[in-house]
ROLUM-980235 format. One line per 8 residues: number of its first residue (from 1); their letters; for each residue x, y, z of C-alpha. Coordinates in steps of 0.1 Angstrom, whole numbers, plus 2048, in hexadecimal, padded with zeros to 3 digits. Example, Ala and Ser with C-alpha at 12.3 -4.5 7.8 and 13.67 -1.06 7.14 Angstrom:
1	AS	87B,7D3,84E; 889,7F5,847
//
This chain:
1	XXXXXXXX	C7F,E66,92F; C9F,E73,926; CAB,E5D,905; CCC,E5D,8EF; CD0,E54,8CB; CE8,E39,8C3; CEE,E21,8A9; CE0,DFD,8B7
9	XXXXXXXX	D08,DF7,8B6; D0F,E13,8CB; CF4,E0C,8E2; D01,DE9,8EA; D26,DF2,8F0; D1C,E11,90A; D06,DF3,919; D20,DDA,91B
17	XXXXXXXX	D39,DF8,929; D1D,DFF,948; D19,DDE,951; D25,DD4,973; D20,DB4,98D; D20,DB4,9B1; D2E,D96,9C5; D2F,D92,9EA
25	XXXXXXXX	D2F,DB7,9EE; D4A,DBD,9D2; D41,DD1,9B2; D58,DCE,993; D52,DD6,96C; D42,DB2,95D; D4D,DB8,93B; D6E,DBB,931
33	XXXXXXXX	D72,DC2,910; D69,DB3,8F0; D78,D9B,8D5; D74,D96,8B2; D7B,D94,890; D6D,DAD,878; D5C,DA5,857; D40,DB8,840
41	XXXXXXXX	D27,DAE,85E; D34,DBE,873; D53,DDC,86B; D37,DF4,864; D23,DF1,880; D30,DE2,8A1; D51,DEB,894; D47,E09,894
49	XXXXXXXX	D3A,E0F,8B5; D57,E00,8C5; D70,E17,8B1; D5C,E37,8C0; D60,E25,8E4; D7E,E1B,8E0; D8D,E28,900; D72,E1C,912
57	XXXXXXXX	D73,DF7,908; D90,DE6,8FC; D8D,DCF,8DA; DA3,DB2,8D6; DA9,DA8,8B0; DA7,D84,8AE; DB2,D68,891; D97,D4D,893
65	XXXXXXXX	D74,D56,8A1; D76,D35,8B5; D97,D37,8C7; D88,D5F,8D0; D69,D51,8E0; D7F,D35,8F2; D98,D51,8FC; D78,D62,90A
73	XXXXXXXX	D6D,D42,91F; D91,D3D,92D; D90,D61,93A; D6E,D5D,949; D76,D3B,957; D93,D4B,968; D85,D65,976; D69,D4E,987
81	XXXXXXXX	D50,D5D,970; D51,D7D,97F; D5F,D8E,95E; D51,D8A,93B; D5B,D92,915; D43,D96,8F6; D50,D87,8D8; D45,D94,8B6
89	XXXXXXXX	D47,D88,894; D3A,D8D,86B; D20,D78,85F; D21,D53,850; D43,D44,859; D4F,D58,871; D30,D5A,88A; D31,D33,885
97	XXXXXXXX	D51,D2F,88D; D46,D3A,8AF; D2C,D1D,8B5; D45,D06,8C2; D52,D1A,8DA; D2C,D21,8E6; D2A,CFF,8ED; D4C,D00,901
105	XXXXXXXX	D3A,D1B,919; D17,D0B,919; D26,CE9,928; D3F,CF8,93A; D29,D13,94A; D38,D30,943; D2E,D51,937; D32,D60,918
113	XXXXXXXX	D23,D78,8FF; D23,D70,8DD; D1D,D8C,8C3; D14,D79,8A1; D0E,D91,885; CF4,D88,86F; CDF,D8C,850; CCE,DAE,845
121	XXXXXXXX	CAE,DB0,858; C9C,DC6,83F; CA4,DAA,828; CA8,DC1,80B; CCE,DB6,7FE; CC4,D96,7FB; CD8,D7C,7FF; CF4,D8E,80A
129	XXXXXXXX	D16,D7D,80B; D1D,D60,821; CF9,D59,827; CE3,D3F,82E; CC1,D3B,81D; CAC,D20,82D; C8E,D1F,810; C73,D16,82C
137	XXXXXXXX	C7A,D30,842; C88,D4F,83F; C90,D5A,85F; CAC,D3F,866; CCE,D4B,860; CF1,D38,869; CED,D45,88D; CCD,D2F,88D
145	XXXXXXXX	CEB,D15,89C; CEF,D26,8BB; CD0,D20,8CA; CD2,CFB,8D8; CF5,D03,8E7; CE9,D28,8F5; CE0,D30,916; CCE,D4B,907
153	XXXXXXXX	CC8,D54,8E4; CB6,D74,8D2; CB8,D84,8AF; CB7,DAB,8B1; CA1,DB5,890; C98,DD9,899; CB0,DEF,8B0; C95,DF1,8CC
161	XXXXXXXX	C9A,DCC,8D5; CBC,DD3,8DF; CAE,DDD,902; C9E,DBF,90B; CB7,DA6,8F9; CD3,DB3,90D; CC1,DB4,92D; CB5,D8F,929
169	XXXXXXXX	CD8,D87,920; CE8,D97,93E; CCE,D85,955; CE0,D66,945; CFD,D6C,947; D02,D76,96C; CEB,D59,975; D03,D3F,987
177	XXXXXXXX	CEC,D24,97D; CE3,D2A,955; D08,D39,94F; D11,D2D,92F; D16,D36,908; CFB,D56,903; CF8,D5D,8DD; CEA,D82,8D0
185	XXXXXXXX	CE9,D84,8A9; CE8,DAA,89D; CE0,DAF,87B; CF8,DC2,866; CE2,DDD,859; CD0,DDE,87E; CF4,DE8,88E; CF4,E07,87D
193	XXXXXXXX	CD0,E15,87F; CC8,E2C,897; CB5,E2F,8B3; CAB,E45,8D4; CB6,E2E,8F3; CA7,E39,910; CC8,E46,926; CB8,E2A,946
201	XXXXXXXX	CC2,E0D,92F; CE9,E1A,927; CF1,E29,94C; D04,E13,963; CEF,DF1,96F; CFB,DDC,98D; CF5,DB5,989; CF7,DA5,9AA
209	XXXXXXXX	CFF,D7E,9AD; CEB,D74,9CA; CF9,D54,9DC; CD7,D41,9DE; CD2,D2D,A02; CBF,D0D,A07; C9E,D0D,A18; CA1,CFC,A41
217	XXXXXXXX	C92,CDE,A35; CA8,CD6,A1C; CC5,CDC,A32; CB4,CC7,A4C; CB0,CA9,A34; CD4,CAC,A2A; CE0,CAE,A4B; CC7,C8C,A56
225	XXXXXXXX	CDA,C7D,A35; CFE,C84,A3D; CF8,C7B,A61; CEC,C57,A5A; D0E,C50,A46; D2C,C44,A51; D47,C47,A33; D3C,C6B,A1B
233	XXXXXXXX	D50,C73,A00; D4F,C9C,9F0; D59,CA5,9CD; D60,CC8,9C9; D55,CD0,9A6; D56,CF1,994; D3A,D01,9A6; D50,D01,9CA
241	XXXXXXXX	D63,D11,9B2; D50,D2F,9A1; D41,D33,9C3; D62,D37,9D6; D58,D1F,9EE; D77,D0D,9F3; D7C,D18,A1A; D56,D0F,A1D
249	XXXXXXXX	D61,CE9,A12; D80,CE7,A21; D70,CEF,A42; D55,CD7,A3B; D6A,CBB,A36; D81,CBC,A53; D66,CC5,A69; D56,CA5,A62
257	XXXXXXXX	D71,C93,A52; D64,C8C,A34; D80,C88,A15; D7B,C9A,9F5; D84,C91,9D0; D89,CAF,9B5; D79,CB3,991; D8E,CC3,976
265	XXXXXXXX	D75,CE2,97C; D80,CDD,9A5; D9E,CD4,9A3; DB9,CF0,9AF; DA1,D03,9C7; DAF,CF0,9E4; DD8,CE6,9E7; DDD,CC0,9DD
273	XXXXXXXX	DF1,CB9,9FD; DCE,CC2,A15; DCD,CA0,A28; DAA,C97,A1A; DAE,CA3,9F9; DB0,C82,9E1; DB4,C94,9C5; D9F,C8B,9A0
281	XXXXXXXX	D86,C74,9A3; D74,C60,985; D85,C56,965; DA2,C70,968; DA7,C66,98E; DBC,C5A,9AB; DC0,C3B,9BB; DB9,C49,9DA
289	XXXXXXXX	D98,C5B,9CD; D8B,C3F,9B9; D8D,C28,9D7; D7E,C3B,9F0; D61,C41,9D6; D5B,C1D,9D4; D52,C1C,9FA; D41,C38,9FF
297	XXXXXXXX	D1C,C35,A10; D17,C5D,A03; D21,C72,9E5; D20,C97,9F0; D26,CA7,9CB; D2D,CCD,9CE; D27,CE0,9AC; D2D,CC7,994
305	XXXXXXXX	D1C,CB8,975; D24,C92,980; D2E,C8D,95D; D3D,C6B,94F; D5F,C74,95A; D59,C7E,97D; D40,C5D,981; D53,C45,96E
313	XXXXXXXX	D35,C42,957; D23,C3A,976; D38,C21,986; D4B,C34,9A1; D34,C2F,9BE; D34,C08,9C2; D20,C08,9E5; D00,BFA,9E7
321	XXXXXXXX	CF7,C14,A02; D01,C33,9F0; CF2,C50,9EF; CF8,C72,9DB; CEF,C94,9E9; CFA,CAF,9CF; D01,CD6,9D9; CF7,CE9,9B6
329	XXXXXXXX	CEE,D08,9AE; CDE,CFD,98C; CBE,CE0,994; CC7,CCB,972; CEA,CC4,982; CDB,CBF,9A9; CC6,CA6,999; CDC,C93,987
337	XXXXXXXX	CE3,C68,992; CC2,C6D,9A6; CD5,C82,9BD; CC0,C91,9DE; CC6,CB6,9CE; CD1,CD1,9E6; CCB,CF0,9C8; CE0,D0D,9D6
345	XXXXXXXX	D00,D20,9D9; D1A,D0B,9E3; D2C,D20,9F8; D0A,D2B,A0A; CFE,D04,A08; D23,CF5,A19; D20,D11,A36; CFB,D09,A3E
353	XXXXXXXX	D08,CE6,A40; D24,CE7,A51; D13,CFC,A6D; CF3,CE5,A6D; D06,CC5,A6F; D20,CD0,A8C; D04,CD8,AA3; CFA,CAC,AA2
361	XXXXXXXX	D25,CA2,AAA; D24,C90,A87; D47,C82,A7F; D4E,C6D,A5F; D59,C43,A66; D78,C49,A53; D95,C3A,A66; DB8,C34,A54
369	XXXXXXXX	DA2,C30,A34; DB0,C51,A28; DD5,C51,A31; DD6,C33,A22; DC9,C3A,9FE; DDB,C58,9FC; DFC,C44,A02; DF7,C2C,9E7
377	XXXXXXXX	DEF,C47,9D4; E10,C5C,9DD; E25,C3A,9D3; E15,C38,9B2; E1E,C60,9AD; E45,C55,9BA; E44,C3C,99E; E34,C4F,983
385	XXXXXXXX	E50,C6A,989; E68,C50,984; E63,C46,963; E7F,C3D,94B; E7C,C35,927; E9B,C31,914; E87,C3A,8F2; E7E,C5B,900
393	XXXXXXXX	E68,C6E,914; E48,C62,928; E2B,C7A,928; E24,C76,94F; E48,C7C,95B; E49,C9B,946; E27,CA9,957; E37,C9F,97C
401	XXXXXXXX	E59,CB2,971; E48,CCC,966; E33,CCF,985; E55,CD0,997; E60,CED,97D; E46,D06,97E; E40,D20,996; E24,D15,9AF
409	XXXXXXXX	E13,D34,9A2; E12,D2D,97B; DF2,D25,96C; DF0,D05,956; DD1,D01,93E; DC9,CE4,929; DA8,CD3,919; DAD,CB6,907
417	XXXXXXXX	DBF,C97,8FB; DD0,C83,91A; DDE,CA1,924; DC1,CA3,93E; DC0,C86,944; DE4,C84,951; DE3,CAC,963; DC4,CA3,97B
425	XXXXXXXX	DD3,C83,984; DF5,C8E,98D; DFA,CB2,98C; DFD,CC2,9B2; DEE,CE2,9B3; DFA,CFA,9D3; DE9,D19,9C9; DC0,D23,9BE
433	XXXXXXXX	DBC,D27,998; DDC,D1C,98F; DCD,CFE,97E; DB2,D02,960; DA5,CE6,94E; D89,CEC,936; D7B,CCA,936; D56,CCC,932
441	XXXXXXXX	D59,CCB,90F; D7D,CC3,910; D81,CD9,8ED; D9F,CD4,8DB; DAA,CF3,8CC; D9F,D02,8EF; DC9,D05,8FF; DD8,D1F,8EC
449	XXXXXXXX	DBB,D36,8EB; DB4,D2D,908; DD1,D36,915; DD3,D5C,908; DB1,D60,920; DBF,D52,939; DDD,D6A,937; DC9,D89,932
457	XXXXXXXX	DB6,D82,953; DD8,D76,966; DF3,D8E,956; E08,D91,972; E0A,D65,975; E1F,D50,959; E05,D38,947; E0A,D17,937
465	XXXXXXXX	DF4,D06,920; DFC,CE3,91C; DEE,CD4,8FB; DF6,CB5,8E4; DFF,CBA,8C1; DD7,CB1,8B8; DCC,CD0,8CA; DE8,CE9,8BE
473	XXXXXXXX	DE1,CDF,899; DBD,CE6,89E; DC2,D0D,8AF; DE0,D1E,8B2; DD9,D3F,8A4; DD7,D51,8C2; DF7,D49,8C9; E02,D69,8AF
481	XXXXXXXX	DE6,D7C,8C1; DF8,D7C,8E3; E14,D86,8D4; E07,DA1,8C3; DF0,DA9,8E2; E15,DA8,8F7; E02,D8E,90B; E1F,D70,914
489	XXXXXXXX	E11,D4C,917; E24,D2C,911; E1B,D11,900; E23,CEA,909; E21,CD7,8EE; E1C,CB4,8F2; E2B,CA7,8D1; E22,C7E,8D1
497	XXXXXXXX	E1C,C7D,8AC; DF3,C7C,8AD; DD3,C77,8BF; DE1,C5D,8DD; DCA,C60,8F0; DAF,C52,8DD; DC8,C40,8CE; DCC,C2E,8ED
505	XXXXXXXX	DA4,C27,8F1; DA2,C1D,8CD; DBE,C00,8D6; DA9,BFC,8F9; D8E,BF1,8E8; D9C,BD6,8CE; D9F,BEC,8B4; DC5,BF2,8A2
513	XXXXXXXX	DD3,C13,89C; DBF,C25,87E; DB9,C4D,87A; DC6,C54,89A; DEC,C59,894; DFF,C71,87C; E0E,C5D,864; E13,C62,842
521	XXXXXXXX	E01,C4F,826; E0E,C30,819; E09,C2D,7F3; E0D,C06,7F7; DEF,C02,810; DDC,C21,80B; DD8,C24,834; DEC,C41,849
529	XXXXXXXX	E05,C22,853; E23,C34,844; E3E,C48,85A; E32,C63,873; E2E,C87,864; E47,C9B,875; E3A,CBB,87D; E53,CDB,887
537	XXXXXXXX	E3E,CEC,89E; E58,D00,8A9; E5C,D0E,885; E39,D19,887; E39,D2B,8A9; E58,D3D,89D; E47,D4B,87C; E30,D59,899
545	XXXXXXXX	E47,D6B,8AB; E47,D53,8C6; E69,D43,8D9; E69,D1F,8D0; E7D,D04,8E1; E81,CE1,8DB; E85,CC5,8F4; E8A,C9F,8F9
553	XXXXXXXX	E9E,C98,919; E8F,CA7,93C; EB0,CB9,93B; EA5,CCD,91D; E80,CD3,92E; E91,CE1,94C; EA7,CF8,939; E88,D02,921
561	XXXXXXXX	E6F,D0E,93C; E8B,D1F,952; E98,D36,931; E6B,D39,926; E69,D49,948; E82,D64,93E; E75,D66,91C; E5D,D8A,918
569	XXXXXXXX	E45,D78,8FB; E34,D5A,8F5; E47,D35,8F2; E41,D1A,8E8; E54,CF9,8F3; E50,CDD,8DF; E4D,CBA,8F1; E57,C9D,8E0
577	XXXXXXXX	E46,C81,8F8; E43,C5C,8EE; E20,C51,8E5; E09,C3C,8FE; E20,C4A,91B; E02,C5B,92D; DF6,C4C,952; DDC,C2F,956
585	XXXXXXXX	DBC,C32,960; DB6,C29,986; D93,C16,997; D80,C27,97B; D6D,C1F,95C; D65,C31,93D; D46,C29,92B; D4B,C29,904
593	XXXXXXXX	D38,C1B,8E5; D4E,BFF,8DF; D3F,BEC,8BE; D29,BCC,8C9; D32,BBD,8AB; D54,BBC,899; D68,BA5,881; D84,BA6,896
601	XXXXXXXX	D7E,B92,8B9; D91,BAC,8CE; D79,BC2,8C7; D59,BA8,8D3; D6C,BA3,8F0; D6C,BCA,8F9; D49,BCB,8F6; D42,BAF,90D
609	XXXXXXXX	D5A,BBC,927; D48,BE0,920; D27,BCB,928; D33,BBD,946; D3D,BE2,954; D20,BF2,948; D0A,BDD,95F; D1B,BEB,97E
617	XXXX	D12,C0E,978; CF1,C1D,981; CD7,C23,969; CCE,C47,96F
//
């Protein structure tokens, strides 16, 4: 057995540089490079190895360990988890600052490798800096936090277990149905011993992504099911998405005539304007989806989680007759709302269907059902793009200008706040992957980084995050590193002076303003009732090195984004919006823990109406 002696570090970066995944007959490199910050966990060792390969793996240099990880989910997200990055960090802080961003990919179900240094395993310098000591066992270290929100999870103590580690995290991370967060801690003193790899582990492997079928008898129960309804309704989650099945659903549904509502994960995959796309469903959706929902005798869910905001906590499908058949690749989500589970690929799954069903002459009951909630629909759009506020600018008609502004090729991003809210409802998407929303964990922090990933794995297309002021306050340091990277993104920055969008729920439920705006202190009261806290973002993006604008008339936005497009480095235009100006919700509920009991009877009365809306939603 021929062998080569490497440095565990070493080892693991000629690993990640031979690894490779096979898709529908296509082969491409599955890792692209790696990010990180370096610290005394990691300089020496993995720092070291990726200096010596340096022109066979690129390193990006990030700012915050988080917004590295997040720029490393974006990328993968984009690129419909086909492509990967590692991210590494030191010990302690650092590696820590990584677990939130874990949990972004573990809900979210996307892949990434996280690189945690940690503690010496020989546990001779002991304690070394920035570590933790748990007095009953000794084994736990910081990265102990991974586990719960890690596909996978392993600690390499000796430079042997490298081989199987990384083998067992591979097998995760190319799994379309366990993708997620996958966590390997390297010890800082293991990264730099040596050791004789065998030259089989380090040459070139091929991982190949099988699309998994459904057995005949499942695709015969389906078919029975689908047959023996008259008014279906699809969603097209995330999973029509990482599959690429979007000409597999589209020909589904007009072959049958079956309507289809969008996630955040879906949404963007097919053009807005298809006649029986409704657009979002749930608690971010349309009148036209939410309606149809209601009447639906079958659910036909295709790769999606049925969260809260998809279901309407539940409450979406009102029809006593309903049924829901869920396409997933992943059992856990076919299984979910008692679903009959169809556990398989979805674009494999949709063209088993499709070819099953047409051989019985099944057509859907649908008559002018359809037309006729997508025209309510399009006269709330005309109105919404109307909007007129003589105290400034409304959130809603700044998204529908700027939907008008943009090439139909730029890519927005967002993840939290209203912003999402607002984008899925009434932003028209014409071309695929245009539109990314992270809205599993909708992460705040997640836009700008988020952004830079998305960049590196579009260069050639303009990208857009759009994030409130909450958001940009909590990550914006990536912002310097696409500049310094010569990576151009441009940021939207919703400035309405706070947190409105919880805000606006707070107020929903009874409960006045408090914590949720940015106001100064009052020294009078005590409370944050004072004046709003002006902020100059644009100051800030500047000391970056970024172009910074300023706008508060739609004449200003239009003149902003045309000059950002001409603009060779980042920007940043900064949106003063009024507060509370973001759209309604429409035929949809959101389940929240409103207090039961409360001094203030605005506050009982929430609750009861919460009671009253809870009992309409089924129970598991």
């Amino acid at each position: 057995m021929k062998v080569k002696k490497l440095t565990m570090a070493q080892a693991l970066i000629e690993f990640l540089i031979n690894q490779y995944i096979e898709v529908d007959g296509t082969e491409k490199k599955f890792v692209k490079g790696v990010m990180g910050i370096f610290g005394h966990g990691n300089v020496v060792g993995l720092g070291q190895a990726l200096e010596q390969y340096k022109d066979e793996i690129r390193f990006y240099q990030g700012k915050n360990e988080q917004e590295i990880a997040h720029a490393a989910i974006a990328y993968s997200k984009q690129k419909d988890r086909q492509e990967i990055f590692a991210c590494t960090a030191s010990i302690g802080p650092g590696s820590l600052n990584m677990v939130t961003a874990a949990g972004t990919a573990t809900v979210n179900r996307i892949p990434v490798l996280l690189l945690p240094s940690d503690s010496f395993a020989c546990r001779q310098p002991d304690p070394v800096l920035q570590q933790i000591e748990d007095p009953t066992d000794y084994t736990i270290t910081a990265n102990d936090a991974f586990k719960p929100i890690s596909k996978y999870w392993d600690r390499v103590s000796r430079p042997e277990q490298l081989m199987t580690a990384m083998i067992n995290a591979f097998r995760v991370l190319t799994d379309p149905a366990n993708a997620g967060a996958v966590t390997v801690c390297i010890p800082q003193d293991v990264q730099g011993e040596a050791y004789e790899y065998p030259v089989e582990f380090l040459e070139k492997r091929v991982w190949h992504l099988e699309r998994r079928p459904i057995s005949d008898q499942a695709a015969q129960r389906a078919v029975e099911l689908i047959k023996s309804k008259k008014k279906p309704l699809l969603i097209c989650g995330g999973g029509a998405r990482y599959s690429q099945a979007e000409e597999e659903l589209v020909a589904f549904a007009e072959k049958f005539n079956i309507p289809f509502a969008e996630t955040q994960a879906g949404k963007g995959i097919i053009p807005f304007d298809h006649p029986l796309n409704l657009g979002a469903g749930g608690v971010c959706g349309t009148y036209s989806a939410n309606i149809i929902a209601k009447e639906s005798d079958l659910i036909i869910a295709v790769g999606t989680r049925l969260n809260d905001f998809v279901t309407s906590s539940k409450t979406a499908y009102t029809n006593e007759d309903v049924d829901i058949l869920s396409i997933n690749v992943a059992p856990m989500d076919a299984h979910k709302m008692n679903s009959i589970a169809l556990v398989g690929d979805a674009k494999s799954v949709l063209s088993t269907l499709t070819e099953r069903l047409s051989e019985s002459g099944y057509q859907s009951g649908y008559g002018d059902e359809i037309k006729m909630a997508k025209g309510h629909w399009a006269e709330v759009m005309q109105d919404l793009g109307e909007i007129e506020l003589e105290e400034g600018l409304s959130q809603t008609r700044v998204l529908i200008e700027l939907n008008k502004i943009l090439e139909d090729d730029d890519i927005i991003l967002s993840a939290s706040g209203s912003l999402p809210s607002d984008l899925e409802r009434v932003w028209q998407t014409k071309v695929r992957g245009t539109y990314h929303l992270e809205y599993g964990f909708s992460c705040m922090g997640y836009e700008v980084p988020g952004a830079l990933g998305v960049k590196m794995a579009e260069p050639q297309r303009e990208v857009y995050a759009f994030v409130g002021d909450g958001g940009f306050l909590m990550s914006h340091a990536e912002l310097y590193t696409s500049i310094q990277e010569g990576q151009k993104i441009n940021i939207l920055l919703f400035d309405n002076h706070g947190h409105q969008c919880i805000h606006n729920l707070q107020r929903s439920q009874g409960i006045d303003t408090f914590g949720t705006v940015f106001r100064h202190r009052e020294a009078r009261t005590g409370g944050l009732t004072g004046q709003y806290a002006p902020i100059d973002f644009a100051s800030l993006a500047k000391s970056y090195g970024a172009k910074v604008y300023q706008v508060e008339t739609l004449e200003q936005l239009k003149a902003a984004v045309e000059q950002s497009k001409k603009d060779q480095v980042s920007t940043l235009i900064d949106i003063k919006v009024l507060p509370g100006t973001m759209t309604d919700g429409y035929e949809s509920f959101w389940r929240v823990g409103t207090a039961q009991v409360a001094k203030d009877p605005r506050v009982s009365q929430a609750a009861e109406s919460m009671r009253e809306s809870v009992k309409k939603a089924k129970s598991f």
